[in-house]
C-alpha positions in Angstrom: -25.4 -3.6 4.1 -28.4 -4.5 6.4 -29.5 -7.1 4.4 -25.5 -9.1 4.2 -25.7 -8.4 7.8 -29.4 -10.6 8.2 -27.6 -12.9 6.4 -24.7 -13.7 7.9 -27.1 -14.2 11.7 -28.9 -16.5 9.4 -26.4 -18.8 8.4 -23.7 -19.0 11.4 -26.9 -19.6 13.4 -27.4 -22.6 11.5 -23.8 -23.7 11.4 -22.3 -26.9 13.7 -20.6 -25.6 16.8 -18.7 -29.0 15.6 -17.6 -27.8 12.6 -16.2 -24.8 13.8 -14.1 -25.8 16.5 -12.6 -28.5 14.0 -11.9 -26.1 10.7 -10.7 -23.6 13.4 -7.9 -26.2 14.7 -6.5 -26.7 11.3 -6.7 -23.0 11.1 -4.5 -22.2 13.9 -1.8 -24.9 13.1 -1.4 -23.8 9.9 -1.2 -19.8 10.9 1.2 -21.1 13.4 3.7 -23.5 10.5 6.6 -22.2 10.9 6.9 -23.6 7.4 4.5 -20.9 5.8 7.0 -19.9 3.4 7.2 -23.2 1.7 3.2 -23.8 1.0 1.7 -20.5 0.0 1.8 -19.6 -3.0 2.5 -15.9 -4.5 -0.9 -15.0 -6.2 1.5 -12.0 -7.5 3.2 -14.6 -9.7 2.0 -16.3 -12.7 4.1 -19.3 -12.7 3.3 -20.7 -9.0 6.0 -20.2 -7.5 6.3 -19.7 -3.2 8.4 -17.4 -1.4 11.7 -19.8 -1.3 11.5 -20.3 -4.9 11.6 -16.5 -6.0 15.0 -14.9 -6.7 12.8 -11.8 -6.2 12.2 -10.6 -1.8 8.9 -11.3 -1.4 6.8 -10.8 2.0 3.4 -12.9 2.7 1.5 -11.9 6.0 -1.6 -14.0 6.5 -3.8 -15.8 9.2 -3.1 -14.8 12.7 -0.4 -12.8 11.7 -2.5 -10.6 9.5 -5.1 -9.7 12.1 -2.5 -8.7 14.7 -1.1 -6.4 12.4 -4.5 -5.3 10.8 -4.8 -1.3 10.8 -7.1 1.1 8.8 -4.6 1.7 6.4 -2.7 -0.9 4.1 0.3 1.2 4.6 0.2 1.2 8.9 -1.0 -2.5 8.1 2.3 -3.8 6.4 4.7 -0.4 8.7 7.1 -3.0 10.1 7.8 -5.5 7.6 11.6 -5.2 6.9 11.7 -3.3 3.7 8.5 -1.7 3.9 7.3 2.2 5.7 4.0 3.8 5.6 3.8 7.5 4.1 1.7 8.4 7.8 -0.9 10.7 6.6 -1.7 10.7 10.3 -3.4 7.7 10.6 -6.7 7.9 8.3 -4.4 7.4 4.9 -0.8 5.6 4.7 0.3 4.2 1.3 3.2 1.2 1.6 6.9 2.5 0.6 9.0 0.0 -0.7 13.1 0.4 -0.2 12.5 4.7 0.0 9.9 4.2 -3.2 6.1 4.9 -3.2 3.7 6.4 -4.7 3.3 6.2 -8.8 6.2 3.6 -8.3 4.2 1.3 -5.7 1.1 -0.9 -7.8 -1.4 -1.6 -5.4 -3.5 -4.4 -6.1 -6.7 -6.4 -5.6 -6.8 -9.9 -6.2 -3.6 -9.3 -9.5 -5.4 -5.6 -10.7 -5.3 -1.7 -10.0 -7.3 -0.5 -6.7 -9.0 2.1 -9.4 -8.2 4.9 -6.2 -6.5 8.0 -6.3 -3.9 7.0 -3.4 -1.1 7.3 -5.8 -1.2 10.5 -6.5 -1.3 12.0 -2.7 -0.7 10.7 0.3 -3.6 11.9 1.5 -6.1 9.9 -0.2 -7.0 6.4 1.2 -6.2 3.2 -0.6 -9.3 1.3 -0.9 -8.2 -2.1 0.0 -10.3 -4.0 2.5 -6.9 -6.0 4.8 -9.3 -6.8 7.2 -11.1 -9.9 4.8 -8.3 -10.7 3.1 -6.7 -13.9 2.8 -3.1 -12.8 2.7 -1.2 -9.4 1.4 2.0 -10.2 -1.2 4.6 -7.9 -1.0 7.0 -7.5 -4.1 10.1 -5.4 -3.0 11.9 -4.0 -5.9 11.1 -3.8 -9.6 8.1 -5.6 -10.9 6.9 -3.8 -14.3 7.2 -7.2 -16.1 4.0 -8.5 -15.0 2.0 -4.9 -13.4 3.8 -2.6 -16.0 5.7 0.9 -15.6 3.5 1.5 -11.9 5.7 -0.6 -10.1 9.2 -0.2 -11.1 9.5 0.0 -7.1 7.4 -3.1 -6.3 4.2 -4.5 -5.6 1.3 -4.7 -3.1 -1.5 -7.3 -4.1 -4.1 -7.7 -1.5 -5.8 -11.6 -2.2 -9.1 -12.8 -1.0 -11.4 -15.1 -2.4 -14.3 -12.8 -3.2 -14.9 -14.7 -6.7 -13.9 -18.5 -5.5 -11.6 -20.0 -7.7 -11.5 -23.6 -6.2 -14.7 -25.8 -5.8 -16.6 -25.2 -1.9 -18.4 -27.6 -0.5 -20.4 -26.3 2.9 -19.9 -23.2 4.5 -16.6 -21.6 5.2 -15.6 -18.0 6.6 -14.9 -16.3 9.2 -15.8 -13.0 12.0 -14.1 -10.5 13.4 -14.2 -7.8 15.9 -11.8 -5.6 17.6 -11.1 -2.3 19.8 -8.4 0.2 20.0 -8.3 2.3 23.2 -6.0 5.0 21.6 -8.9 6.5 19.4 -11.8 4.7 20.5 -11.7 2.0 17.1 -14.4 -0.1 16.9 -14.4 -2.4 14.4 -15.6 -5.9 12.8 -15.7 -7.6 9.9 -17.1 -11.3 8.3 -16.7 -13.1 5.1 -18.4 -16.4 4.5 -18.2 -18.5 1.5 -21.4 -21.4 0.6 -20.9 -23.6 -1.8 -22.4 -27.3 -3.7 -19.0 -28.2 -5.4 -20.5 -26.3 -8.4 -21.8 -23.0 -7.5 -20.2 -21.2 -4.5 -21.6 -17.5 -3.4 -18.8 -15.0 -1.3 -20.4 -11.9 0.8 -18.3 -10.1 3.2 -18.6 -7.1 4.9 -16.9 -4.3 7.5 -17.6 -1.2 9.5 -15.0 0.6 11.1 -15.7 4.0 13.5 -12.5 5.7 15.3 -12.4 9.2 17.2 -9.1 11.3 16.8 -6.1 9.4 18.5 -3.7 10.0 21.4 -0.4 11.0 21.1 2.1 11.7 23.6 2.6 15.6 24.5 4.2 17.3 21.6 4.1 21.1 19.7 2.5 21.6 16.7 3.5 24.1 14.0 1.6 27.0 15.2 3.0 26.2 19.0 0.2 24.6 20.7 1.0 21.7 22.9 -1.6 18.8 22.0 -2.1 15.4 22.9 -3.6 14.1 20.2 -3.6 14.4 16.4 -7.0 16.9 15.3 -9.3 15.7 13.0 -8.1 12.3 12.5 -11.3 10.5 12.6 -12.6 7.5 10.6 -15.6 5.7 9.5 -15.6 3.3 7.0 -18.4 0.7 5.8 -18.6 -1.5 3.0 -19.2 -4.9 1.4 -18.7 -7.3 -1.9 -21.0 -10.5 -3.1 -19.1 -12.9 -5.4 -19.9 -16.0 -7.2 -18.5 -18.4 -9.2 -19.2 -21.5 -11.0 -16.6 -24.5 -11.4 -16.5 -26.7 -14.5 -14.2 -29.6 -15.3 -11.3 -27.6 -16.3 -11.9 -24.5 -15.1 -13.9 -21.5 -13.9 -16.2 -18.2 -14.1 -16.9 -15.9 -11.4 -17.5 -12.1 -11.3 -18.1 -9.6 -8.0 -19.5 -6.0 -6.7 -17.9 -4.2 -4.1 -19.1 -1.0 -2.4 -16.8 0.8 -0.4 -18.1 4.1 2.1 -15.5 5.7 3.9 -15.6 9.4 5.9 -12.3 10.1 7.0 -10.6 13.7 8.5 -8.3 15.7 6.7 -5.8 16.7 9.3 -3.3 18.4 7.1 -5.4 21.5 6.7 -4.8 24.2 8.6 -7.9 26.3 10.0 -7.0 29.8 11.5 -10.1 30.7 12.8 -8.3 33.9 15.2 -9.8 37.4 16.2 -8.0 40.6 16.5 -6.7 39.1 20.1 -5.8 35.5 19.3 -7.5 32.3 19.1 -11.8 32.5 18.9 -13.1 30.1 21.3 -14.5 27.1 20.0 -14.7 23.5 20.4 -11.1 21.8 19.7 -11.3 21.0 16.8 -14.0 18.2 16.7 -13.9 15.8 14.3 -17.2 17.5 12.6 -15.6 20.9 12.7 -12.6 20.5 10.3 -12.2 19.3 6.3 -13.0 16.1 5.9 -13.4 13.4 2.7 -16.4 12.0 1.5 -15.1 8.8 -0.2 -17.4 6.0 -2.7 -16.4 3.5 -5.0 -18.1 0.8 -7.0 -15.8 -2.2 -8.3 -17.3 -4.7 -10.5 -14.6 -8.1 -11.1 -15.0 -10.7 -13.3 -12.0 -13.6 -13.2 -11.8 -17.4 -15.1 -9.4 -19.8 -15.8 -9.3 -22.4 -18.2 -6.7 -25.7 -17.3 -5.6 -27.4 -20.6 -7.4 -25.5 -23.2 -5.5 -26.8 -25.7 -2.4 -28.2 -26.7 0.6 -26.5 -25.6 -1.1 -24.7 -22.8 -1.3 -25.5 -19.4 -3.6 -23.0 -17.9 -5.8 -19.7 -19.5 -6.0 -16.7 -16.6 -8.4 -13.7 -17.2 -9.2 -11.3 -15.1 -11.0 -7.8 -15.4 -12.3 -4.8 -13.3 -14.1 -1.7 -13.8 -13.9 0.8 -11.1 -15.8 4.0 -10.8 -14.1 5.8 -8.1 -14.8 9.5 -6.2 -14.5 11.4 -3.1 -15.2 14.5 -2.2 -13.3 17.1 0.3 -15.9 18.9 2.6 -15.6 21.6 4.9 -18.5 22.3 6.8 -21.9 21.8 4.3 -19.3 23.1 1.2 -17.5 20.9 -1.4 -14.4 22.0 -1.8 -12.9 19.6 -4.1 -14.2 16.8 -5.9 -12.0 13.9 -7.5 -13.5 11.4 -9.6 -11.7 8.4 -11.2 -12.9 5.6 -13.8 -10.7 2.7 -14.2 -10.8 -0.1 -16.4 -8.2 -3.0 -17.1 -7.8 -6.3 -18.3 -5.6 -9.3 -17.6 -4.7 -12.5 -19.8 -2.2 -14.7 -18.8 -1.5 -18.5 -20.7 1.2 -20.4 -18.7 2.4 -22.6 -21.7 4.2 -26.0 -21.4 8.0 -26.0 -21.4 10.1 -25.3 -24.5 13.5 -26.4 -25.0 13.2 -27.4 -21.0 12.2 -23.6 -20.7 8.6 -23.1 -18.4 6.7 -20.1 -18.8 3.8 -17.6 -19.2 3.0 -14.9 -21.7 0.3 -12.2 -20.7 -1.0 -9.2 -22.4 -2.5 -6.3 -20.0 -4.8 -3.1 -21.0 -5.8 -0.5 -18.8 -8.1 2.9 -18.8 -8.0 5.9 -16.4 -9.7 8.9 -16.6 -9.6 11.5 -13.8 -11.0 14.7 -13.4 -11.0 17.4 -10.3 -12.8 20.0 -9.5 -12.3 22.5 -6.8 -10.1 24.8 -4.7 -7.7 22.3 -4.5 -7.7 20.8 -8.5 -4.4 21.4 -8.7 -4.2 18.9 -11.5 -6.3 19.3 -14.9 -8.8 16.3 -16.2 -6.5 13.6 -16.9 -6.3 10.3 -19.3 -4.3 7.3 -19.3 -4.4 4.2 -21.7 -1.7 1.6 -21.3 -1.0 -1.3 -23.0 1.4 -4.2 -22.3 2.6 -7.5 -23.5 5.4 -9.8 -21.6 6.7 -13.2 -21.3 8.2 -14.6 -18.3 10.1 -17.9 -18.0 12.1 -20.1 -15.8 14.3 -23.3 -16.1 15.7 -25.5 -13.3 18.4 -27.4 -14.0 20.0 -29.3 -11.4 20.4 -26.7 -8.4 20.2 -23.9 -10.3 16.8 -22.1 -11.1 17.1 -19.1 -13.9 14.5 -16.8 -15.0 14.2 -14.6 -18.1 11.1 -11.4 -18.5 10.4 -9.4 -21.1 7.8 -6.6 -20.7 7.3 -4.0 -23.7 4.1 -1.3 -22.7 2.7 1.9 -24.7 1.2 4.5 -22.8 -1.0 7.6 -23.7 -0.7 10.3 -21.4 -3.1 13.5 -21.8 -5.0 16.5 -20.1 -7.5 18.8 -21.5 -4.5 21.1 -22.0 -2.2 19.1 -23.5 -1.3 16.0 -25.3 2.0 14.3 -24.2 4.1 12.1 -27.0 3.5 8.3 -26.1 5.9 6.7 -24.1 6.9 3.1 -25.5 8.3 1.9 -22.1 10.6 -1.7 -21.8 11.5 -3.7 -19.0 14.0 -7.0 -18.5 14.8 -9.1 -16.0 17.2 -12.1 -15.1 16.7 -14.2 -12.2 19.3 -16.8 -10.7 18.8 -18.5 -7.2 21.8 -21.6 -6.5 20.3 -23.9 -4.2 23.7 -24.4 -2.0 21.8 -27.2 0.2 19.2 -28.6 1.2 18.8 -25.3 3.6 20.8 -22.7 2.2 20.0 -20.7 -1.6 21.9 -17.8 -3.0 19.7 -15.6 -5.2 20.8 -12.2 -7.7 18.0 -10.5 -9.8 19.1 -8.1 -12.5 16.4 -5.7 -13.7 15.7 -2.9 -16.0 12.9 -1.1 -15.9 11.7 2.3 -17.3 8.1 4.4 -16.0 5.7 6.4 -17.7 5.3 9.8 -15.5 1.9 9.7 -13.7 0.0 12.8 -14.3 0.5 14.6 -11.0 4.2 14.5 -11.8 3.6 16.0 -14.9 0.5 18.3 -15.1 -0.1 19.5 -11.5 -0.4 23.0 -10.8 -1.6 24.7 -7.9 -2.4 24.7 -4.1 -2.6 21.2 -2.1 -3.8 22.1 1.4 -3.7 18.9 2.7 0.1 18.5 2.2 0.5 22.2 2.9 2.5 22.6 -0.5 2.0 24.2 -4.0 2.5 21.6 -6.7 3.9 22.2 -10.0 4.9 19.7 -12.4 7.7 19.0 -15.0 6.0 20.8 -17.3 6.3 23.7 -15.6 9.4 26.3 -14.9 10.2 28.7 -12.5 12.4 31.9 -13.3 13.5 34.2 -10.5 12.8 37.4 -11.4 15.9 39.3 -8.7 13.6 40.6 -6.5 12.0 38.4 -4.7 9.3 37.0 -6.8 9.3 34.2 -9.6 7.5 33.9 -12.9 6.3 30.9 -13.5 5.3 29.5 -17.3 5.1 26.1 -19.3 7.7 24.4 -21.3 6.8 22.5 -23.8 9.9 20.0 -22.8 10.8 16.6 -23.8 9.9 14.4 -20.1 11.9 11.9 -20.3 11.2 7.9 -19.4 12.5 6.7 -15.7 14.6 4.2 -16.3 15.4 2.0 -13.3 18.9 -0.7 -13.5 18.7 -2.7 -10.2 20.5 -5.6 -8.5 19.5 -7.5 -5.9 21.0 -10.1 -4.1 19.9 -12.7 -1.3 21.0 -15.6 0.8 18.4 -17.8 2.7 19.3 -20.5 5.6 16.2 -22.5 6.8 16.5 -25.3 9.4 14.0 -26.4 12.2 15.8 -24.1 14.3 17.2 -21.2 12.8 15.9 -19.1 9.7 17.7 -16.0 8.4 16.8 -14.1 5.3 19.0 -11.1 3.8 19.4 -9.3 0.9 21.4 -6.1 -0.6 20.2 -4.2 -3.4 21.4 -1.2 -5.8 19.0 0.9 -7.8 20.3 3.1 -10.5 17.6 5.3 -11.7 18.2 7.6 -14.5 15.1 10.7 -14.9 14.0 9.8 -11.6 11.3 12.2 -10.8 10.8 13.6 -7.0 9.4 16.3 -5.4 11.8 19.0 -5.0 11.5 21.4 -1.7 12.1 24.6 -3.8 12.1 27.1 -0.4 10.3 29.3 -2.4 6.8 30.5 -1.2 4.1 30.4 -3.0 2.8 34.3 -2.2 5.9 35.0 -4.6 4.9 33.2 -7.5 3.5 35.3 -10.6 2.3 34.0 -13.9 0.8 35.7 -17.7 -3.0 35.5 -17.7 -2.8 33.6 -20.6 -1.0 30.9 -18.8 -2.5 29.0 -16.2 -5.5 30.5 -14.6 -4.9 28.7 -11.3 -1.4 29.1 -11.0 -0.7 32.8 -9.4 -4.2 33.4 -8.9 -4.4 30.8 -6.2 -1.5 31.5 -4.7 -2.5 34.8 -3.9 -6.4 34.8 -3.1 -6.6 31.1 -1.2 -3.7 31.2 1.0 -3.9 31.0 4.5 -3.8 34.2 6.3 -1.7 35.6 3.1 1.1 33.3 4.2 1.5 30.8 1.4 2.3 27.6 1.0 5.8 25.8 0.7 6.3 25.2 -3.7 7.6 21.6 -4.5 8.7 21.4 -7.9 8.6 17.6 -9.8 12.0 17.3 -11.3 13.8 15.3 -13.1 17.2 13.5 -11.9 19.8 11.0 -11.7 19.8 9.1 -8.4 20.9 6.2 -6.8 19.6 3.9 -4.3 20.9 1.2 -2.4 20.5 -0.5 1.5 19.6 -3.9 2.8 16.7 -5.8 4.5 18.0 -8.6 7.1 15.9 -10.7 9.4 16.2 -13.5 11.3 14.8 -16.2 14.1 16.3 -18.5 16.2 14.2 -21.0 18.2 15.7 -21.3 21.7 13.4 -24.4 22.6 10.5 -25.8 21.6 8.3 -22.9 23.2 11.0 -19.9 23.1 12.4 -18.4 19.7 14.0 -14.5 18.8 12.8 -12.9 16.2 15.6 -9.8 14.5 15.3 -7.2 11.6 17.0 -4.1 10.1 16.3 -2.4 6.8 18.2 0.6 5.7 17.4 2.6 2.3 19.8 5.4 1.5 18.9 7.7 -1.4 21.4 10.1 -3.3 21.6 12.5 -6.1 24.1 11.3 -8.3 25.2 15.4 -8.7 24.7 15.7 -5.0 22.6 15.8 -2.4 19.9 12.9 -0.6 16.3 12.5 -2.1 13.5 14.0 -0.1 11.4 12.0 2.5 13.3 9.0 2.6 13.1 6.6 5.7 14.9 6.4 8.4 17.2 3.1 8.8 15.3 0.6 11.6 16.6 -1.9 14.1 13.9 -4.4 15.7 14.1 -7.7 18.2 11.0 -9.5 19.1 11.5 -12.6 22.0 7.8 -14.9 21.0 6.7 -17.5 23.3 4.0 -20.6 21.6 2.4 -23.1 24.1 -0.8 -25.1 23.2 -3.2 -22.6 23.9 -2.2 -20.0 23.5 1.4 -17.5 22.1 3.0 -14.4 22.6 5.6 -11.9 21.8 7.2 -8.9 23.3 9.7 -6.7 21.0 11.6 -3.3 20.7 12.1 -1.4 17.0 14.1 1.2 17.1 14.1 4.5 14.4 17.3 5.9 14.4 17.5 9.9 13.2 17.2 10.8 9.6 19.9 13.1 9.1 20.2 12.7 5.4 17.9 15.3 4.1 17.6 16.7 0.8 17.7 20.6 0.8 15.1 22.9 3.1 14.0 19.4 4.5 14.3 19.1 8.5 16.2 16.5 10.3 13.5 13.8 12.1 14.5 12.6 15.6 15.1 8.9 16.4 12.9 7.0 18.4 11.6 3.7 20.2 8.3 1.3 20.1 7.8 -1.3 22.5 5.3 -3.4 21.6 4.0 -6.5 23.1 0.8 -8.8 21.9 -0.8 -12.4 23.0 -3.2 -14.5 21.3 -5.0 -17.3 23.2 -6.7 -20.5 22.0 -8.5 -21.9 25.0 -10.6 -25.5 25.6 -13.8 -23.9 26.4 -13.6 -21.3 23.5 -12.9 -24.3 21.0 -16.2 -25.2 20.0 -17.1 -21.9 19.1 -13.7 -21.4 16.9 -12.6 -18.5 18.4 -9.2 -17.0 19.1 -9.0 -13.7 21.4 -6.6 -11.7 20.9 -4.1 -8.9 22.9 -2.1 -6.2 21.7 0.0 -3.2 23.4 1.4 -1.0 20.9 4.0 2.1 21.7 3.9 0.6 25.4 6.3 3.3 26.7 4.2 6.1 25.1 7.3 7.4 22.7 7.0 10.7 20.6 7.5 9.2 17.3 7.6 11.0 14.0 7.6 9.4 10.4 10.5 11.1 8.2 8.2 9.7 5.0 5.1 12.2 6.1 4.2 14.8 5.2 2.7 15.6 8.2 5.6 15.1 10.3 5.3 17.7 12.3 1.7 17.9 13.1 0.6 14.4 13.1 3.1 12.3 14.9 2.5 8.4 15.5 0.0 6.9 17.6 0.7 7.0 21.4 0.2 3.9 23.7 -2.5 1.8 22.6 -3.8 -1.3 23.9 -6.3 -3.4 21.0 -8.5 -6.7 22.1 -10.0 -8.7 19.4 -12.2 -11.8 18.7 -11.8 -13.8 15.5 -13.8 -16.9 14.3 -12.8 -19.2 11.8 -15.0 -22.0 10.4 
């Protein structure tokens, strides 16, 4: 890291204050088009399409947007797009949640493949996506298993940068960043810079990110302390990539290394450290006192494309990774738990000329994971996964209509050391339609159906998870109650079945120079759907065979906390139905004053009764912005409302307020240099604000009021 660091003096040392200030003017207006939607292009999608022309909802953040709303986590990073939550593992992990989905159902990507992390599994480990050198962040709501597979039958997350060039550079090109949070003490900055002849071109980046435990307003934890900040919520993150990549006439070859170092605190466990009288005295809770995880990975990328390869084919697309990914959960000089993951897949996409009038693409995809754990908290066995998949995607216009037709088919392997599942031969279709009513108006419905593999947590996991303060079994498991109190639990060898996933969505879009308004209503009928059921049943009470399991009523007994157990959630299996909206909308008042408004609303039922676990809470938001030539600004109000629907031995979560408020100025004198600075207030009225997703509700509420100041150069 030192040596990217020498580098990156060297070169902007050397670079034109000239040049700067002039690629930092086309920067700004085209972070500032209120046209965005029309030019970027979904790196998501195989057939080039933008965000007007997909029948599917699809969110792009980028430029100055994306800074503003740049956090450690992708999930905090993306919290108020409509559509989109954060699980909240306080605020050192947060996955994205797409329309009440996450998880397993929620394909996080880099640059079109797999992370290679372990975030899917638990919400408490990170995603290790760097946001804060990307270029933009694609968000797929609903269904996209045609072209990511079974993983994200509840959308997508692809995180683009250009860390293995795909278009010819000419010069130098990149850009710095720093900031600061006052509500933990975040320091952070960042750089990417691309170089480049028109032949060659050579990427390095880099970050490093350090953050105390953060504020909150006054609130009462579980064991009726009154705290003003979340404990052991600290982070420090580092890392860096070097690409390259070599452009030939009709086409190009790059590959990449990234290294990726993060520490983070593990708030979720609980440390009873009392005497015979009470509490021991001791420092609170400092962030090197409590559990925290010890996190490495290593991602090698290789991507090329070929343009006309040969007849009938417009464009060859390849892409690969390997990933070799671990952390380790440390408390005090001990390792508790260790998780490891190796991940290899493997892209091809050919966009072939039309047929019959018909454009389209056909791709095959192939993917490895093996996982292994070991610890304390290895509550799932060593784990494999090999997936295959092979789809073709089209679309015709004809007039003002635009169609689209997918087929996906996928076989996956699913196995532990303890057992060998049946392979799951998994199919997906879709129809897109989008009427172009005028020249600013379009009507879009998407039909979709879509069927998942289980993930193995869902399926294999048995035993204690601290973090979460829950015992974990999977579908393969059973519990019997045995009348008095105590339950025996044992395997059944049980056919799990496929979720299958029948969705409609539909959307209307009105774009003028003055007013734009997006909405869109969807139904999701999932059949098998697996969820984690709250059981009420304590985990003290749980007995097993000693031929079964040797961590299942072993642990429960001789690691619980103070003999008290944790809550048992039970994967199961059930028929469900989702449905709610996303609706936003702008209105520009003048040339210098617009509104900004948004609501999403996801409600989540069993079809035999009863509301899904978890599930966010509906959200109402305004925003008034203000753009002058040197500088813009925005002030606006989102409102939670309570979450009353709650699935059995779930708690009710409290509505709530954020006022937030930022300002980003462009000044004469700063020009030459490139630089834009900055200003953000966050939860301005210092609101007690807990996320209904979390686990951690209780414990580790939302940030209080925060106040961030940052300086970005582009050149």
């Amino acid at each position: 890291m030192k040596s990217l660091n020498a580098i990156t003096l060297a070169v902007l040392a050397a670079l034109p204050a000239s040049a700067l200030a002039q690629a930092q003017q086309q920067s700004k207006e085209d972070s500032r088009s209120n046209k965005v939607d029309e030019t970027i292009v979904i790196q998501a999608s195989p057939l080039n399409k933008t965000p007007l022309e997909s029948a599917q909802p699809v969110n792009i953040i980028s430029g100055d947007e994306l800074k503003l709303k740049q956090a450690h986590s992708l999930g905090e990073t993306l919290a108020l797009e409509p559509g989109i939550n954060n699980t909240h593992f306080a605020s050192v992990a947060g996955s994205p949640i797409i329309r009440g989905l996450g998880g397993p159902r929620v394909k996080v990507t880099q640059n079109g493949l797999d992370t290679g992390d372990v975030s899917r599994g638990s919400p408490d480990h990170a995603v290790t996506t760097e946001t804060s050198t990307a270029e933009q962040i694609e968000v797929l709501r609903g269904p996209a298993t045609l072209l990511y597979g079974s993983g994200a039958i509840g959308g997508v997350v692809n995180v683009v940068d250009e860390r293995i060039p795909s278009a010819p550079v000419y010069g130098l090109e990149g850009s710095v960043n720093v900031n600061y949070d006052s509500v933990n003490n975040g320091r952070g900055g960042s750089y990417d810079m691309t170089v480049g002849n028109g032949d060659w071109a050579l990427y390095v980046d880099a970050h490093r990110r350090l953050s105390d435990n953060y504020d909150t307003p006054d609130f009462i934890n579980d064991e009726g302390e009154v705290l003003d900040h979340v404990e052991n919520s600290f982070v420090d993150s580092k890392g860096g990539t070097v690409g390259a990549s070599y452009q030939f006439d009709n086409g190009y070859f790059g590959i990449s290394y990234q290294g990726l170092y993060q520490e983070y605190g593990i708030p979720g466990h609980e440390h009873h450290h009392h005497d015979e009288a009470g509490h021991e005295e001791e420092p609170a809770h400092a962030e090197a006192a409590g559990p925290f995880a010890d996190l490495e990975q290593k991602r090698w990328q290789i991507a090329g494309e070929l343009r006309d390869p040969f007849s009938g084919f417009e464009v060859i697309e390849m892409r690969a990774a390997l990933t070799d990914y671990q952390h380790s959960e440390i408390e005090g000089d001990t390792v508790g738990t260790q998780f490891k993951n190796q991940q290899k897949e493997v892209r091809l996409t050919a966009r072939h000329a039309p047929i019959a009038g018909w454009s389209g693409a056909i791709g095959f995809q192939w993917d490895s994971a093996d996982k292994t754990a070991r610890g304390e908290e290895a509550f799932t066995p060593d784990a494999k996964r090999r997936s295959q998949g092979v789809f073709w995607v089209v679309e015709r216009e004809i007039d003002n209509h635009h169609v689209d037709l997918g087929i996906r088919q996928e076989r996956t392997d699913l196995s532990s050391t303890e057992l060998a599942l049946n392979t799951f031969n998994a199919t997906s279709l879709s129809a897109g339609y989008m009427y172009h009513i005028d020249d600013a108006s379009s009507f879009s419905v998407n039909l979709s159906h879509s069927e998942r593999a289980p993930s193995a947590t869902e399926v294999f996991s048995n035993g204690e998870h601290f973090a979460t303060r829950t015992y974990e079994l999977g579908t393969l498991y059973e519990l019997h109650d045995e009348g008095n109190g105590e339950y025996h639990l044992h395997q059944e060898n049980t056919d799990i079945k496929l979720e299958t996933s029948n969705n409609i969505d539909v959307g209307y879009h009105f774009e003028t120079d003055r007013v734009h308004v997006q909405a869109n209503v969807f139904y999701n009928r999932v059949d098998d759907f697996i969820y984690e059921r709250f059981t009420g049943i304590n985990s003290t009470a749980i007995h097993t065979d000693e031929h079964h399991d040797e961590h299942a009523g072993e642990a429960a007994h001789d690691h619980a906390h103070d003999g008290d157990g944790l809550m048992v959630v039970q994967f199961s299996q059930a028929d469900v139905n989702l449905y709610g909206y996303e609706l936003e909308a702008d209105y520009r008042l003048t040339d210098a004053w617009s509104v900004h408004g948004f609501s999403d609303y996801t409600r989540a039922e069993l079809r035999d009764g009863g509301d899904l676990p978890r599930i966010p809470a509906q959200r109402v938001g305004t925003e008034v912005r203000y753009q002058a030539t040197h500088w813009d600004g925005a002030i606006g109000y989102t409102r939670y409302l309570t979450q009353d629907k709650i699935a059995a031995n779930e708690t009710e979560t409290d509505g709530f307020g954020l006022l937030n408020a930022h300002a980003s100025f462009y000044p004469n004198w700063l020009a030459q240099y490139g630089a834009t600075v900055y200003l953000k207030g966050e939860n301005l009225t210092n609101q007690l604000g807990r996320v209904h997703s979390s686990f951690l509700k209780d414990d580790a509420p939302m940030a209080g009021r925060n106040f961030k100041i940052g300086v970005s150069v582009t050149f």
